[in-house]
N, C-alpha and C positions, 0 to 999 in steps of 0.2 A: 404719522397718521395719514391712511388714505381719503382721502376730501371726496367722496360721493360727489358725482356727475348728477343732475336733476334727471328723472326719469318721466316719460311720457308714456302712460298705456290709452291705446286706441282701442274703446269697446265696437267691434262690430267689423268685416273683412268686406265689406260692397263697394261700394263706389265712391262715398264719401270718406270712408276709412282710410281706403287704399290710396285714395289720390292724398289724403293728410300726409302717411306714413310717407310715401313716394318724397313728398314737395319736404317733409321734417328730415327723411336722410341725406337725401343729395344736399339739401342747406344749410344742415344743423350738426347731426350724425358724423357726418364725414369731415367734421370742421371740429371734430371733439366737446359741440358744446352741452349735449346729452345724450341719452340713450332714447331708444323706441323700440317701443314692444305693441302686439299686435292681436287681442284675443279675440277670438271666435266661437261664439257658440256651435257652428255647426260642422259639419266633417268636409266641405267642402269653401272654398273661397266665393263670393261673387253675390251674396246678397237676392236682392233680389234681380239679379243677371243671373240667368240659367239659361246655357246653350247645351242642347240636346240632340237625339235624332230619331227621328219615327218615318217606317213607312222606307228609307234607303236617303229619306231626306235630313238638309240641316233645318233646326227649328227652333226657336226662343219659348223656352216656356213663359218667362218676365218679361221682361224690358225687350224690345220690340225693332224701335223706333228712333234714328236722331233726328230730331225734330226738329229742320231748316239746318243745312250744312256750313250756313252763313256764319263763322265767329264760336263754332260749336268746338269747343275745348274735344269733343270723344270725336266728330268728323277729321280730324288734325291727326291724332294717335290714329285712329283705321286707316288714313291715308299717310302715317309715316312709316307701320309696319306692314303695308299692304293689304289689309285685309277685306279691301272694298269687292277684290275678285275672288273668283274660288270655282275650281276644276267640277266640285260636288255640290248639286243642284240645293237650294237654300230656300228660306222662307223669305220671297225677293216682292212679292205681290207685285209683278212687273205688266205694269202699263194698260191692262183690260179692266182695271177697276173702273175708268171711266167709261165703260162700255155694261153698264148694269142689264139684268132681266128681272125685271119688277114684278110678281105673282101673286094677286089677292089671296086668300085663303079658300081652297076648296076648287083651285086649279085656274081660277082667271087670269089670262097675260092683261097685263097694262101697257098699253102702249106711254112712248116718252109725251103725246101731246096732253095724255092726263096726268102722265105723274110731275112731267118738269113744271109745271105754275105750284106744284105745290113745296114742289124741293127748292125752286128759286127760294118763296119766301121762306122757306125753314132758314135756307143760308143766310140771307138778306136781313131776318133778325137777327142771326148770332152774332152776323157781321158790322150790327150796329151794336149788339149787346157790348164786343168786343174791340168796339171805338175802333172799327176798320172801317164805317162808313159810318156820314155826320148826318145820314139820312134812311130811313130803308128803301124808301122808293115806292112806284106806284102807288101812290096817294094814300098810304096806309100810316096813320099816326095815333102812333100808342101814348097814353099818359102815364109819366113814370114820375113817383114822385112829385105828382103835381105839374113839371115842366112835361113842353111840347115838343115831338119830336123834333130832333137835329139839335138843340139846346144846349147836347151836353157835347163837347169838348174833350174825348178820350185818346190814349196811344193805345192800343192792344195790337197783337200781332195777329199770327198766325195759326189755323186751326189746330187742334191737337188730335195727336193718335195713339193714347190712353199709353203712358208707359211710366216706366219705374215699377209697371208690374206687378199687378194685382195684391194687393193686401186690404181688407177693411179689418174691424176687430171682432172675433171672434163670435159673440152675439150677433152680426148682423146689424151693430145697432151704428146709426149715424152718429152719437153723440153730438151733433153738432148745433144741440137746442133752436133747430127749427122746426115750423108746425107745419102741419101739413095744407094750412091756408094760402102759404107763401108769405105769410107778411109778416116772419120773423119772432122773436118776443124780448129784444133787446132792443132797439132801436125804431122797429117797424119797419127791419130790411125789407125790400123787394127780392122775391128770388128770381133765377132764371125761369123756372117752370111757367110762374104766373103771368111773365113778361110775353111769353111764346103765346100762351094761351090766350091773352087780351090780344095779341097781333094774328091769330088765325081766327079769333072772332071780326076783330074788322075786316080780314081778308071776307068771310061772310057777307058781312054786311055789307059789303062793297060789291059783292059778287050778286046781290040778291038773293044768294043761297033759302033753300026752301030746306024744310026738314024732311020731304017724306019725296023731292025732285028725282026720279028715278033715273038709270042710265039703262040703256037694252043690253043684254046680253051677258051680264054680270049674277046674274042671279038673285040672289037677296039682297045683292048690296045696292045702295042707294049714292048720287053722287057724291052726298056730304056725308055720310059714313065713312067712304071710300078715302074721301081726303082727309076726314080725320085721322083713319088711320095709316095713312101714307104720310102724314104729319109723325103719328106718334111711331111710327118705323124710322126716323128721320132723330126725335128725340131719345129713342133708346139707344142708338147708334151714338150721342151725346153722350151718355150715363156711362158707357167705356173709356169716354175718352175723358172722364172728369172722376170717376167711381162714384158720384153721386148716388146712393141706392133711387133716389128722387130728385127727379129736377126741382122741386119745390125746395129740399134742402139746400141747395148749391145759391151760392148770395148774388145777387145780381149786380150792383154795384165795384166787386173785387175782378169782373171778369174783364174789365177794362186796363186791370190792373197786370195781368199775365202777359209775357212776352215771350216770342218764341224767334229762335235763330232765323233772319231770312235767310232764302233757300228751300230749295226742294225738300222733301223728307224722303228719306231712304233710309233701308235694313242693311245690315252687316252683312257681307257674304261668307267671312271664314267665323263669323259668330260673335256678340256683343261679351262673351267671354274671353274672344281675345284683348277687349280691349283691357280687364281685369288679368288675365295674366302679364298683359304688359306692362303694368303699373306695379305688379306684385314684383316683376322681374329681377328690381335693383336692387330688391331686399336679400339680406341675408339669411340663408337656412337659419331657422330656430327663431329668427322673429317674429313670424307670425304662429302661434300656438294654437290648433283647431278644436273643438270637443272640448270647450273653457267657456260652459253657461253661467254666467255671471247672477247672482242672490240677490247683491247689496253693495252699493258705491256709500261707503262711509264716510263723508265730509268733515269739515271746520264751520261754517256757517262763523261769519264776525260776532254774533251775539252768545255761542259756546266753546272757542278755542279751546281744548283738551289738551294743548301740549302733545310729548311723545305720545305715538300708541305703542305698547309692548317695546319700548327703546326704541323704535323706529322711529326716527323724527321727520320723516316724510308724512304729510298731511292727509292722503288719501288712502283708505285701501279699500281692494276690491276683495270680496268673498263670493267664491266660485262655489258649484250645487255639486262638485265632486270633493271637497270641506277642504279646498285648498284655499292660499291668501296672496294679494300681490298687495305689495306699498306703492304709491305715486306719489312725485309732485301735481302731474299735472294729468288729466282722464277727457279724451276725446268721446262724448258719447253720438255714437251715431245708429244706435235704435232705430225702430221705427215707430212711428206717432203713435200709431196702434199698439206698442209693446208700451211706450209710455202711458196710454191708455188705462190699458191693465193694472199695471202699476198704481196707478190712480182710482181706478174706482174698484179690485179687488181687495177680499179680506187680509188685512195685515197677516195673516196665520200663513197664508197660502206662500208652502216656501218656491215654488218654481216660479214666482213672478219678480222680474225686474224692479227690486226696489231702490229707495233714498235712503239714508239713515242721516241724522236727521231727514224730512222730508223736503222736498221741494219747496222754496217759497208761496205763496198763494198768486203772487202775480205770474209764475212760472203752471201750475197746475189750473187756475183757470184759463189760461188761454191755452193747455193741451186739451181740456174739457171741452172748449167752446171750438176749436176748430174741428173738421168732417175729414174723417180716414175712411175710405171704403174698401172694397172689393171688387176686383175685376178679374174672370178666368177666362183659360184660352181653354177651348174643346179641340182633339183634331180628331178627324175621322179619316181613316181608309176604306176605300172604295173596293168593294166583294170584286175579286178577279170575274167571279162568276157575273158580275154587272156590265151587259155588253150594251156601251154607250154608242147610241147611233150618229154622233155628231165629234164634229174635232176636239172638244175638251166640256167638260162640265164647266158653266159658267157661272160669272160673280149672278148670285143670286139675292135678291132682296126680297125679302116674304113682311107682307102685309096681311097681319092678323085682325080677326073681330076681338071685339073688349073680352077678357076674361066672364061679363057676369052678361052678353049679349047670348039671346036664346037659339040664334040660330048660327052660333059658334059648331064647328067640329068636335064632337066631344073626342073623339080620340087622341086630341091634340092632348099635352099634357101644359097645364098654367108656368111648369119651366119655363115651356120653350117659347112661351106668347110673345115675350120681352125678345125676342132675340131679330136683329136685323137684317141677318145676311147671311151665307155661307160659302165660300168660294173657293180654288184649288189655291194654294201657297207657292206656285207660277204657274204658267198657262195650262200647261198639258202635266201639272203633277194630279198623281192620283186619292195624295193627301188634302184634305178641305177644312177649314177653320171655321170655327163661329165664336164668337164674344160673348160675354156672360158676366153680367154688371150685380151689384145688390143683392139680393134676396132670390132670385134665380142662381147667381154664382154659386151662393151658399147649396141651395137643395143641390146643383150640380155635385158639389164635394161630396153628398151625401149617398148619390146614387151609385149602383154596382155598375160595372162596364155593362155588362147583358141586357139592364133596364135602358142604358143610355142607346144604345145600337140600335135594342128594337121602338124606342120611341122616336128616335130621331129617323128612323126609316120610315117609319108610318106617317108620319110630319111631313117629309119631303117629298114619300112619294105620291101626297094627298095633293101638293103642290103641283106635280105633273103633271097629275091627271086627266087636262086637256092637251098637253105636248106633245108630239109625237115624237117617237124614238129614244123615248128615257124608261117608262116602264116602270116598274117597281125599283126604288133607288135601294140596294143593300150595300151595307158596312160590314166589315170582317175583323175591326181593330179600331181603338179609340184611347187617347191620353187626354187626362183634364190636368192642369195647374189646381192648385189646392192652397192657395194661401194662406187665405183666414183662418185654417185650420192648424198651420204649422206655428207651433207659439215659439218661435224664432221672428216672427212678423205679422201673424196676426191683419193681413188684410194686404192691400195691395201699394196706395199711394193716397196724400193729402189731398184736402179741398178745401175752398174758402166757404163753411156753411154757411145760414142765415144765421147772424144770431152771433158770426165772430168777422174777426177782421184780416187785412193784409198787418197790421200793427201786432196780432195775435201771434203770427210769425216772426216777428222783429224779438218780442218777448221770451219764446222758446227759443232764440237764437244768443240770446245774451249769456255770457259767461256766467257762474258762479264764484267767490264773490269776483263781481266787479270792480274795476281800477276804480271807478269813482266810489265806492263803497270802501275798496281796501284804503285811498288813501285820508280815509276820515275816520278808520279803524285799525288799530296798531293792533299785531299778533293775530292776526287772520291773511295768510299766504293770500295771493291772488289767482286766478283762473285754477284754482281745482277744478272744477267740471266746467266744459266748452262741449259745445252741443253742435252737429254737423249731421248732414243727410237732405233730401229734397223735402223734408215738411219745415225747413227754418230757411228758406231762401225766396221772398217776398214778390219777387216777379219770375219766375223759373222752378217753382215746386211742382212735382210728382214727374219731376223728369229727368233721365243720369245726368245731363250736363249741369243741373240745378244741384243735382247730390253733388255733382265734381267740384264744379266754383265754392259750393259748403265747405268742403273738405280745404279747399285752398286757403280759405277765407280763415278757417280757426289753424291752419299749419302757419300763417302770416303771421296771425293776431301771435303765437309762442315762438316767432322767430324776430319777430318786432320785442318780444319783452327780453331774449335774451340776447339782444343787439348782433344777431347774426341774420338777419337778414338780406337778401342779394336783389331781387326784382319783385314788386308786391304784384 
């Protein structure tokens, strides 16, 4: 009789998948003590890593970003298969980022002596938000929670630069039962929204600020309009880097809890897809299987053991939407929280949705319910040959809009583009330019034809010029959006801590099914059937590849520790 080998299928081929299957063959595989398989719903590898090219340029549609090169598992791999250099001009955003041109709406330049007191304090709170400072500074003390500024005692790191790559869920909607008051409805979180907003009212009050104080030369704007919204140009540039659709949603208390690699942050030069080929590399043809969108993970749960299924005494099986079936011991799910999502609060009937069979436990489904998937998209735009730029290169542009509901708003702006922060080439003298696109803008973004997007974003920016000399009417000839939330493969972009959940909420979606402490007080229920991996189950490092990576490592350990083959955790 042939003695079956335990078998391991990895749902899902991105970062956390890859680096599982990688760390299960070289440790497990090759040592005979199982097999691993590799399914895929989509036709290509890399999740949400998508390396592309537009324009004669390299360019990430997703994931972006390694964020602090310090200890960074994916900084390690780019620099073991070299792919930190590259002969063909990339999306490198090299070095003029600190060199912004700040432009009110309707063609005013700002110079740095008005915009930098307001950008210090933008930073100054994140950076106390973020328990990188025990104080903000200049005499500004928020009440959070009752306690007074400096109080509280945090580690956070390093700021973020939205990656893992745009996905929220499908609706647009936060799920992440916060209100739009900021003060939560489980606990009475604080969010980050409301925390910015009490620190640029004292900045006010401190300031003297007047309501109606004028500045010359600006037009309609007033100087506390102006820094309003050179504040909220500063907080929508946040909403990318968190997918928050609303700072009000995003939890204020979990941001202390985030940690990012020291070190610089830099982009990939041969493309954040090499680093997924490289991981794929050691696999064997035929292990990983593409065009395999998974129905239904059919479990044991300790409380309905079924014994064999169909003579198969393997505990798990997976049914695929093309009405094929695989058996498991053991199923890597590494979704994403927004396909979890789905799953969760759509109709049982709906067969294209990732389901449970049995369902999830409740302490597994409400802490996917209560935490925040968003959406974040990348726009690029090419620059009309016919556009003859009178200056060395189009610069990093920051646009400071009036509120969507003020009356002496531009109407030809479209309420898109109000949210958006900035627009700049993708390296100095490229003719490609990006802008970001967070919430409920990303979303209309996927919605829009190329033709609508070209001629509004032209009329937008070159409303922006309008008092600069040498730029003139700015035209596009070509444009690529990312579309995440709409691709029900992922469904949004990356995780957040909403109001209303916790950093605990991710320890929960991170827990095996059943688990050892569960199996070993219940005889005839296998252990680790479903193990959960991806950047929304990794408690200080989610919505970012290196958080997806350590995930994947974390549950290849957890099945190399149970089947006593383990080498280095």
């Amino acid at each position: 009789m042939v003695i079956k080998k335990p078998r391991i299928v990895i749902i899902g081929a991105g970062m956390a998948g890859l680096t599982a299957a990688n760390k299960l063959y070289k440790s497990g595989v090759l040592k005979g003590a199982f097999e691993v398989c590799v399914v895929e719903g989509g036709n290509r590898i890399g999740g949400r890593i998508n390396t592309s090219e537009f324009g004669g340029d390299r360019i990430e549609m997703g994931a972006t970003w390694i964020h602090g090169i310090g200890g960074s598992p994916v900084h390690k791999i780019a620099q073991e298969i070299n792919a930190l250099e590259s002969d063909q001009p990339w999306e490198c955003m090299d070095g003029f980022l600190d060199d912004p041109l700040t432009i009110a709406e309707n063609g005013y330049v700002l110079n740095p002596p008005f915009v930098d007191p307001v950008s210090n304090l933008f930073n100054s709170l994140m950076d106390f938000a973020q328990g990188k400072k025990k104080s903000i500074g200049n005499g500004i003390d928020v009440d959070i929670f009752g306690n007074r500024n400096g109080n509280r005692n945090r580690n956070g790191n390093e700021n973020r630069n939205g990656d893992e790559s745009g996905n929220g869920n499908r609706n647009g909607n936060e799920n992440g039962n916060g209100d739009e008051s900021g003060n939560g409805n489980r606990n009475g979180n604080e969010s980050v929204g409301s925390f910015l907003r009490k620190g640029l009212e004292c900045y006010w009050k401190m300031e003297s600020r007047k309501e109606t104080e004028g500045v010359n030369g600006y037009g309609d704007w007033n100087k506390k309009s102006l820094e309003e919204a050179i504040f909220a140009m500063h907080e929508n540039t946040q909403r990318t880097y968190t997918a928050a659709n609303d700072l009000y949603n995003l939890d204020y208390s979990a941001e202390s809890e985030y940690v990012m690699c020291p070190g610089e942050e830099i982009t990939i030069a041969k493309g954040y897809s090499s680093i997924i080929e490289s991981l794929a590399s050691v696999l064997p043809y035929g292990v990983i299987q593409l065009n395999k969108k998974v129905k239904t993970v059919e479990w044991q749960p300790p409380e309905c053991v079924m014994g064999d299924k169909d003579g198969d005494s393997r505990p798990v099986k997976i049914q695929f939407l093309d009405g094929t079936s695989m058996s498991a011991d053991h199923v890597i799910v590494t979704v994403s929280l927004g396909v979890l999502k789905a799953g969760i609060f759509n109709d049982e009937n709906d067969s294209g949705v990732f389901k449970f069979d049995p369902p999830l436990p409740n302490h597994k489904t409400e802490a996917i319910s209560r935490l925040g998937f968003g959406v974040v998209n990348k726009l690029f735009l090419k620059l009309s040959p016919d556009f003859n730029l009178d200056v060395d290169r189009f610069p990093f542009l920051q646009m400071v809009f009036h509120k969507s509901d003020d009356q002496v708003k531009n109407p030809k702006i479209p309420w898109w583009i109000r949210k958006t922060a900035s627009l700049s080439p993708i390296y100095k003298r490229s003719s490609v330019l990006l802008s970001w696109f967070a919430g409920e803008e990303a979303l209309k973004l996927e919605e829009l034809s190329d033709e609508v997007i070209l001629d509004e974003v032209s009329t937008t920016v070159s409303s922006f010029f309008s008092h600069k000399k040498g730029y003139g009417n700015v035209k596009f000839d070509k444009a690529l959006k990312s579309r995440w939330a709409s691709d029900p493969l992922f469904m949004g972009s990356y995780s957040y801590i909403a109001v209303g959940s916790s950093i605990g909420d991710m320890d929960s979606l991170a827990e095996p099914l059943p688990n050892t402490t569960v199996f070993e007080s219940t005889s005839g229920s296998p252990p680790f059937q479903i193990l959960f991996a991806g950047e929304a189950t990794h408690r200080t490092h989610y919505s970012t590849t290196h958080g997806a990576y350590f995930s994947g490592i974390r549950e290849a350990n957890r099945l190399l520790q149970h089947y006593h083959c383990i080498d280095d955790v």
